[in-house]
C-alpha positions in Angstrom: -135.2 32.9 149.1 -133.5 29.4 147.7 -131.7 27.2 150.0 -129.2 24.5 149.1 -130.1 21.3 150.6 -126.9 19.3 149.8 -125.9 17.2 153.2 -122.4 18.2 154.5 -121.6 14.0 153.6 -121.5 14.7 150.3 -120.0 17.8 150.1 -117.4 15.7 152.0 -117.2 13.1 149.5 -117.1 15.6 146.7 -113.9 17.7 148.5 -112.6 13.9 149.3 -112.6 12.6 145.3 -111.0 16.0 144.3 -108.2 16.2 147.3 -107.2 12.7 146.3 -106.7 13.2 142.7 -104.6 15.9 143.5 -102.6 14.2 145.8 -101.9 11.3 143.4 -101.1 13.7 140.9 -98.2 15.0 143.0 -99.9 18.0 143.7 -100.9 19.2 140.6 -97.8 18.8 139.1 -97.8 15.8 136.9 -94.7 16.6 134.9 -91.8 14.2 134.9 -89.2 16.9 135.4 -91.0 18.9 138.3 -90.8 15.3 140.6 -87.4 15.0 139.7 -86.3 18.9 140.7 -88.2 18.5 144.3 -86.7 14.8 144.7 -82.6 16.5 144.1 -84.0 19.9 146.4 -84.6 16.3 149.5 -81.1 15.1 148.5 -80.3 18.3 148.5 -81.4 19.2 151.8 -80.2 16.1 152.8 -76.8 15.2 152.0 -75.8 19.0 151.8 -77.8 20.8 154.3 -79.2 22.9 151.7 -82.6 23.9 149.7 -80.4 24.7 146.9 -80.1 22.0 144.0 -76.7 21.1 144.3 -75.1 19.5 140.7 -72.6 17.5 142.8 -75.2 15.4 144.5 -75.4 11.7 143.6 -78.5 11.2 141.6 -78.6 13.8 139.2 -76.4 11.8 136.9 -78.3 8.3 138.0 -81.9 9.8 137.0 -80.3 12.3 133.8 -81.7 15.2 135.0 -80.2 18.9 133.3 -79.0 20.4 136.0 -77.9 22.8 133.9 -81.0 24.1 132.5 -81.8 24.7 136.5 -78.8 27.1 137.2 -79.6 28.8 133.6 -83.4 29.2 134.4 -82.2 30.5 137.7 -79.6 32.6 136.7 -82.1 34.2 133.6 -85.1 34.8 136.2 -83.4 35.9 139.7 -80.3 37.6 138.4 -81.9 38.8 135.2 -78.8 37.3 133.4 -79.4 35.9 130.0 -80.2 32.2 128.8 -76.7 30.0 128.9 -77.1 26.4 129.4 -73.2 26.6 129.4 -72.2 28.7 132.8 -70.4 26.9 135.6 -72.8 25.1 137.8 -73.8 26.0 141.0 -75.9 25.4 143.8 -78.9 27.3 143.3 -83.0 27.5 144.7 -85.7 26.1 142.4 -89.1 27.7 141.5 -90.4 25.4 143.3 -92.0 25.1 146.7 -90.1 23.3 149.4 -93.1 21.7 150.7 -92.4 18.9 149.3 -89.3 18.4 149.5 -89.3 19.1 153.1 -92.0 16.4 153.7 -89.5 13.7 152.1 -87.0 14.6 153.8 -88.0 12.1 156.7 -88.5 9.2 153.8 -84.7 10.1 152.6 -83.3 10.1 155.8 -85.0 6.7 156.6 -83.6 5.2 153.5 -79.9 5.9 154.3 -80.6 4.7 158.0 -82.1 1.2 156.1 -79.2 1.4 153.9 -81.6 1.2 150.6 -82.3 3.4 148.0 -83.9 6.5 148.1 -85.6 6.8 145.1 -87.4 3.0 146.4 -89.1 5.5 149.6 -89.3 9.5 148.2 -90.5 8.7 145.2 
């Protein structure tokens, strides 16, 4: 019989290295687009008491974000309706998880109480 003599320290220390890597790669997700869909789900929750991407909020013209190609991914996936970047828009959910958007949600609401920017805290 072979035993593993590693010492629970560094298994520690390996699990550690590896957590934090993902963390600062926001959670896996190290695409541009996916930190800007969970930062308009916060607003979102926010300012319209909602988990759906609303295309009215403020910052989805301030950061350029296609709202549009949300509501169409939406509408192609959930409602099996085909791919039109050119349908009214419309609040709709994300693929996404609301994890994170729910753990900003405290940062966001902090920034309008300290009447700064909440791209300067979330994000």
């Amino acid at each position: 019989m072979f035993t593993h003599t590693v010492s629970k320290k560094m298994m520690l220390l390996v699990f550690a290295f590896f957590y934090f890597i993902n963390v600062l790669a926001s959670g896996g997700h190290i695409d541009r687009y996916d930190g800007i869909e969970s930062f308009l789900t916060t607003e979102s929750m926010a300012l319209k008491h909602t988990a759906k991407v609303d295309p009215t909020i403020p910052s989805v013209e301030s950061l350029h974000f296609n709202v549009n190609y949300t509501v169409a991914y939406y509408k192609y996936t959930v409602e099996k309706k085909p791919f039109d970047q050119n349908i009214p828009l419309e609040p709709v959910y994300t693929v996404r998880s609301l994890l994170i958007s729910a753990v900003a949600l405290p940062f966001y609401e902090l920034a309008l109480v300290l009447s700064v920017s909440p791209l300067l805290l979330v994000s």
